[in-house]
TIGUVO-182573 format. One record per residue (C-alpha): residue number from 1; residue in three letters; x negated, y negated, z negated. Coordinates in steps of 0.25 Angstrom, whole numbers, plus 2048, in hexadecimal, padded with zeros to 3 digits. Each point is the difference from the previous one (the first is absolute). Layout:
# TIGUVO-182573
+-----+------+-----+-----+-----+
:  nr : rest :  px :  py :  pz :
+-----+------+-----+-----+-----+
: NUM :  ALA :   X :   Y :   Z :
...
+-----+------+-----+-----+-----+
END
This chain:
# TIGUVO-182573
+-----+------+-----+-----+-----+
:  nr : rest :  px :  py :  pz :
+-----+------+-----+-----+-----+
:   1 :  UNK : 800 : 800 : 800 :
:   2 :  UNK : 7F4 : 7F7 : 7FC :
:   3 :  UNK : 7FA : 803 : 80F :
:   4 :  UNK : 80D : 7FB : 806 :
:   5 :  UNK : 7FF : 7F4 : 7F9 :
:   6 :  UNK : 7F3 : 7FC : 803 :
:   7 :  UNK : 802 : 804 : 80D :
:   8 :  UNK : 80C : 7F6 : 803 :
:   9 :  UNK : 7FA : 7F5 : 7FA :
:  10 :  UNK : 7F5 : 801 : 809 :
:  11 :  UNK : 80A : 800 : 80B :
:  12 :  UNK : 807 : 7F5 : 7FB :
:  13 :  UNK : 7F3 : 7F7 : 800 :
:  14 :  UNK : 7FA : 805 : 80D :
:  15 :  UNK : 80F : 7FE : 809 :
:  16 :  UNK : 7FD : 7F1 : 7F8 :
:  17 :  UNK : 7F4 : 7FE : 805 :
:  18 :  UNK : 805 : 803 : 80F :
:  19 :  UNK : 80A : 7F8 : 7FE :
:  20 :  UNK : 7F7 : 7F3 : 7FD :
:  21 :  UNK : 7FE : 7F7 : 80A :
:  22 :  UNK : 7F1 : 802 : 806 :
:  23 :  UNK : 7FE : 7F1 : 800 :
:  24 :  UNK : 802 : 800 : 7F0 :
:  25 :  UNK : 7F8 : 80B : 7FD :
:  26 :  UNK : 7F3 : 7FA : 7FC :
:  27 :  UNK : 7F7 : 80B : 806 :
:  28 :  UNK : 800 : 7F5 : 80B :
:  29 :  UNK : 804 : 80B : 80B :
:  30 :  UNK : 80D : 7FA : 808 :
:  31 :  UNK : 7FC : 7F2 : 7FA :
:  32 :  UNK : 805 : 7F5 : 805 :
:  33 :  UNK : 7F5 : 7F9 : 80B :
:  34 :  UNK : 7FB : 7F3 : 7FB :
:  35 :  UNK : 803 : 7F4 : 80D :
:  36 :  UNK : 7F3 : 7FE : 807 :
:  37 :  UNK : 808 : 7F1 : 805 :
:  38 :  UNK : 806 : 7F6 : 7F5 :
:  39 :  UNK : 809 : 7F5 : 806 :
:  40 :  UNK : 802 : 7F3 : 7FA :
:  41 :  UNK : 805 : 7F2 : 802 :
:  42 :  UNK : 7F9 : 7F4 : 7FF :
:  43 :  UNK : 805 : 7F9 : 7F2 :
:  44 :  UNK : 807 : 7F4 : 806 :
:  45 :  UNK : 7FD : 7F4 : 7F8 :
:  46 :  UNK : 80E : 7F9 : 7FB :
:  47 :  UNK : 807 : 801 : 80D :
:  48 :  UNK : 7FE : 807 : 80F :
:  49 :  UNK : 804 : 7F7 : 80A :
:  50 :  UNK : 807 : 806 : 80D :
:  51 :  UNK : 7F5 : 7F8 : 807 :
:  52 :  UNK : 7F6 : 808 : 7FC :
:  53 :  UNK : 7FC : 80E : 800 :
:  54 :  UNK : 801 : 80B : 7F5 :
:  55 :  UNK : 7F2 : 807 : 800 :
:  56 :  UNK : 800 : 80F : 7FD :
:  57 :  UNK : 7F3 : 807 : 7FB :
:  58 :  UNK : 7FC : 80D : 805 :
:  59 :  UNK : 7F5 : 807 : 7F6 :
:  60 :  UNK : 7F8 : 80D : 800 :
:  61 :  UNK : 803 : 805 : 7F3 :
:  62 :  UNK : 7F7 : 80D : 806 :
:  63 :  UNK : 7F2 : 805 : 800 :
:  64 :  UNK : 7FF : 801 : 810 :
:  65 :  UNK : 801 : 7F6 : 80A :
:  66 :  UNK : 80D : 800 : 808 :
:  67 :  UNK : 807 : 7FB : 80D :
:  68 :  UNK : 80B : 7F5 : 800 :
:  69 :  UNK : 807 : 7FE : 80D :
:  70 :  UNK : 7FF : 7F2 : 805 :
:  71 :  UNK : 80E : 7F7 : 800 :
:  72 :  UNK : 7FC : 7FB : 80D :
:  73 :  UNK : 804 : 810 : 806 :
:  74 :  UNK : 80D : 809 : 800 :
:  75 :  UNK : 7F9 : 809 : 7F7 :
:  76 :  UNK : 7FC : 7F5 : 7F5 :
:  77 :  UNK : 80C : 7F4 : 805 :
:  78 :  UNK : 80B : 806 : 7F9 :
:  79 :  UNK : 7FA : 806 : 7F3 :
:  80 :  UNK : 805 : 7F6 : 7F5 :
:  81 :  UNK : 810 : 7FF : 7FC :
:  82 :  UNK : 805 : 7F6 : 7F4 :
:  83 :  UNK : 80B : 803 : 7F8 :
:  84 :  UNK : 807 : 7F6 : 7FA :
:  85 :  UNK : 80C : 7FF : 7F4 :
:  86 :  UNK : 806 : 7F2 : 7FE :
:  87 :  UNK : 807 : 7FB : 7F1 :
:  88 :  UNK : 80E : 807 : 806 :
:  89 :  UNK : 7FA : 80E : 803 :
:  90 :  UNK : 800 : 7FE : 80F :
:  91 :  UNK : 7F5 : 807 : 806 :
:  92 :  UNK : 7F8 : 7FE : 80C :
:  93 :  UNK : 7F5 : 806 : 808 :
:  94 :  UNK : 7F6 : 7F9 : 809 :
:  95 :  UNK : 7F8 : 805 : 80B :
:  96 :  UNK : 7F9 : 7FC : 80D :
:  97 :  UNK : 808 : 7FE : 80D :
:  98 :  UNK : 7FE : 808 : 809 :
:  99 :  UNK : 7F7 : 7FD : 80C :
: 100 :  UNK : 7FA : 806 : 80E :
: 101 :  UNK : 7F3 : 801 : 802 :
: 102 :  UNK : 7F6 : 7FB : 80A :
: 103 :  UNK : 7F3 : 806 : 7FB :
: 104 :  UNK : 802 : 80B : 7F5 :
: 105 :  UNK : 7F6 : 809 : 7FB :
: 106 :  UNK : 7FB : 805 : 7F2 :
: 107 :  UNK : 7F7 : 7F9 : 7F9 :
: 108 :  UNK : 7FC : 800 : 7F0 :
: 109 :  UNK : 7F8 : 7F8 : 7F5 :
: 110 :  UNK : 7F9 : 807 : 7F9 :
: 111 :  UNK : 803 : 7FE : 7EE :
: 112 :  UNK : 7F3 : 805 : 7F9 :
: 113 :  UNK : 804 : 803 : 7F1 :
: 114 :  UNK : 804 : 7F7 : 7F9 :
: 115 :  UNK : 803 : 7F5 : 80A :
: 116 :  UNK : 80C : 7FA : 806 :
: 117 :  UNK : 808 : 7FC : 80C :
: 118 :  UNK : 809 : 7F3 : 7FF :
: 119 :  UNK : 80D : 7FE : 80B :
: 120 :  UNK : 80A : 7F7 : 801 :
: 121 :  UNK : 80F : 801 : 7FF :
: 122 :  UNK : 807 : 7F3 : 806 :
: 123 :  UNK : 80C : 7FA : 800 :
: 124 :  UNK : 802 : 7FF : 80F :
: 125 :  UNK : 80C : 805 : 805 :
: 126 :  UNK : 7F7 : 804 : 80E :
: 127 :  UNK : 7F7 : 80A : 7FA :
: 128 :  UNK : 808 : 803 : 7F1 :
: 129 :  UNK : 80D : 804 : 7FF :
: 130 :  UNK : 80A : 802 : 7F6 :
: 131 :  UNK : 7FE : 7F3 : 7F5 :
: 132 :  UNK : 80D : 7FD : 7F9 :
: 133 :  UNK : 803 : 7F2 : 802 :
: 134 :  UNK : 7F7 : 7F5 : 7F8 :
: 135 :  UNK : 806 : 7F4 : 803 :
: 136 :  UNK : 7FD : 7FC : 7F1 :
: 137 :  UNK : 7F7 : 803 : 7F5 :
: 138 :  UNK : 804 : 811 : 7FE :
: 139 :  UNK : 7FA : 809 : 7F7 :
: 140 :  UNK : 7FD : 80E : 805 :
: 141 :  UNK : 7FB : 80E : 7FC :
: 142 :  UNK : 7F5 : 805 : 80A :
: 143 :  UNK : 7FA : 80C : 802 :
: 144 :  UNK : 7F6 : 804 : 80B :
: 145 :  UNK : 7FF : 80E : 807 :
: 146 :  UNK : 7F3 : 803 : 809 :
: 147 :  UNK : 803 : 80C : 807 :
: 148 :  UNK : 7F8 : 809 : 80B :
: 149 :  UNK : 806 : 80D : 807 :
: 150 :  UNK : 7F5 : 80A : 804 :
: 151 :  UNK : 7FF : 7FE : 80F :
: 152 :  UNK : 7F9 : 80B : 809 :
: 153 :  UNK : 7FA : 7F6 : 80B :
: 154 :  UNK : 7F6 : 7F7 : 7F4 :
: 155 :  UNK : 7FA : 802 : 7F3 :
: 156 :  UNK : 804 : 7F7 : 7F5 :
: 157 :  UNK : 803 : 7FF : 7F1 :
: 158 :  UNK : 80E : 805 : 7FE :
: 159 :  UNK : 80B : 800 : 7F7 :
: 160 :  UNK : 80A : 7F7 : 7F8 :
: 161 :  UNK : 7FE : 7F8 : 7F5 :
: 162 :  UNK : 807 : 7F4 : 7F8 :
: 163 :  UNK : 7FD : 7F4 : 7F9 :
: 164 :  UNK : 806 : 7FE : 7F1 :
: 165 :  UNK : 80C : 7F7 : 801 :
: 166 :  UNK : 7FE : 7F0 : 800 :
: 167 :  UNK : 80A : 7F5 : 7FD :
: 168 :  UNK : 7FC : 7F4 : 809 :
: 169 :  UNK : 807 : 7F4 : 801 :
: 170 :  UNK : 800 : 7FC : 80F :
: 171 :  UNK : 807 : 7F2 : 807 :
: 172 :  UNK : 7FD : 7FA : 80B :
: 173 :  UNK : 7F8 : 7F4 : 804 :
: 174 :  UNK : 805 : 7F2 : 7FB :
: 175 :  UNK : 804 : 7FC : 80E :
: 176 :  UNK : 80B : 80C : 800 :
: 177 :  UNK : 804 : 7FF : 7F4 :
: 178 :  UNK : 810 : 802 : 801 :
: 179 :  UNK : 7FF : 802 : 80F :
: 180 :  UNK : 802 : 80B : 80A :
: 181 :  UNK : 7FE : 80D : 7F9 :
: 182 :  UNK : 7F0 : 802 : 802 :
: 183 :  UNK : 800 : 80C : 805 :
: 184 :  UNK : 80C : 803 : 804 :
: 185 :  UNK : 808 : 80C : 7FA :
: 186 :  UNK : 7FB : 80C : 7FD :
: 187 :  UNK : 801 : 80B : 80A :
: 188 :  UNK : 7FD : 80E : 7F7 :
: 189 :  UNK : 808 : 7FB : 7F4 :
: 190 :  UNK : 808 : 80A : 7F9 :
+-----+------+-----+-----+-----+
END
């Protein structure tokens, strides 16, 4: 009777163990990877006005070099994507506008550890699209997501990663103040 205790405790403790996520075992087999990117937005100083660029820095958290597509290809052009919550809970996404081609190949800069690439999100209804309207001073919660599908014709860092959220106050330039909506209406709002 003693055996057949023992033995259904051991049981009980090995289905247990199965049953534990391998990311939270702390034999460090199945752990989670650690990100070899981080994603940050430039801490904007009292306000961000919609005449000037966000900046978005791109760092190697890594121990090895790595290849970031260029913006100025279709393989780097559309990479960054903005999300945006404003004080009534609408939400918003911001991309690039799509665009042809006329030279197009893939091209990289190389990150060594440690350092980091800085671009540009505008306000410029031409190249960015889906801004809510800031025809006034608007307070909004952004987050920024850098995200590269594996692709079989170039070599390049890949994968997806997002900034921590940041409440910006944005308005636009004195001279538009209370003016037509700068940019107009978003076009990915939810």
């Amino acid at each position: 009777m003693r055996y057949l205790s023992v033995v259904a405790v051991i049981i009980f403790f090995a289905a247990a163990l199965i049953a534990i996520p391998r990311g939270a075992r702390s034999d460090g087999v199945g752990a989670a990877k650690k990100p070899d990117v981080k994603i940050a937005m430039a801490v904007v100083e009292r306000f961000q006005r919609t005449d000037r660029p966000l900046r978005v820095i791109i760092e190697n958290v890594s121990d090895k070099p790595q290849q970031h597509f260029d913006e100025w290809n279709s393989w780097g052009y559309f990479n960054l994507t903005l999300e945006w919550t404003d004080a009534s809970g609408k939400t918003g996404t911001v991309r690039k506008v799509a665009r042809s081609w006329t030279r197009n190949f893939p091209s990289t800069t190389t990150l060594k550890p440690g350092e980091a690439l800085v671009r540009e999100i505008t306000f410029d209804p031409k190249v960015w699209q889906g801004w809510p309207d800031i025809s006034e001073r608007t307070k909004l919660a952004l987050k920024v997501s850098y995200h590269v599908a594996p692709r079989p014709d170039a070599d390049g860092w890949t994968g997806a990663i997002n900034s921590e959220e940041q409440t910006v106050t944005i308005e636009p330039p004195p001279e538009q103040w209370g003016k037509t909506p700068s940019p107009p209406h978003a076009t990915g709002d939810k």
